[in-house]
N, C-alpha and C positions, 0 to 999 in steps of 0.2 A: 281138186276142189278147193285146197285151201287157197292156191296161187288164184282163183279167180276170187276168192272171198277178199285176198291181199289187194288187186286190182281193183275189184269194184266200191274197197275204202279208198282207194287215193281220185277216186274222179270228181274235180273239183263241184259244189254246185254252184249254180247260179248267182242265189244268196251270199254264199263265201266270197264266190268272186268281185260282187257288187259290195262286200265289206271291205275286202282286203283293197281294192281299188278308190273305194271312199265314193261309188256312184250310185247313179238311183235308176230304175228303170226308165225315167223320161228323161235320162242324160244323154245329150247327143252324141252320135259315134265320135268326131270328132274331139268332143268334152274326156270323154273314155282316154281316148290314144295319148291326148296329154299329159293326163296325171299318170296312166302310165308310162311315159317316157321319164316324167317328173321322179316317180317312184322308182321304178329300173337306174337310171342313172345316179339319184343316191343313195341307191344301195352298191353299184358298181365301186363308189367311193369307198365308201368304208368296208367295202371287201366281206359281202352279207351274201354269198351265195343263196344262201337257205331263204332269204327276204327275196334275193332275186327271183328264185324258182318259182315260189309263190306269186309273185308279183306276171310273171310269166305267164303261169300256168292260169288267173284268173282271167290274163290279157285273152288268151287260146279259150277258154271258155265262151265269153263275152262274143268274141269274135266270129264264133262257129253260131251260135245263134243270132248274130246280127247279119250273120251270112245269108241262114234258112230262113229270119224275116224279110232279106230283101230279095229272095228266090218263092218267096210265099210257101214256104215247105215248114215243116217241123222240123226240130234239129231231129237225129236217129241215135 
């Protein structure tokens, strides 16, 4: 029980990732993939894993409902 209570804290949401990203929901995919490339790479520089992973895992968030928007589905 607790290993699923430890999982289901680390699942990024939406909101987070639309902070940590610096976008809004009417930003285009495209708009997205470059401030995240902006953001991943410098954090690469200054050697930020922890900013990387974030930065990542907001992109994986994003992604996966930009996905279910353009398959017309909800994310699951």
């Amino acid at each position: 029980m607790q290993n699923t209570l430890r999982r289901a804290s680390k699942v990024m949401t939406e909101q987070e990732a639309r902070q940590i990203l610096g976008v809004t929901e009417g930003t285009p995919w495209e708009e997205i993939m470059k401030k995240y490339n902006t953001l991943f790479e410098n954090n690469a520089k200054t050697g930020s894993f922890y900013l990387q992973s974030k930065v990542h895992r907001a992109k994986e968030c994003l992604e996966s409902l930009h996905q279910a928007k353009d398959q017309g589905a909800t994310p699951g």
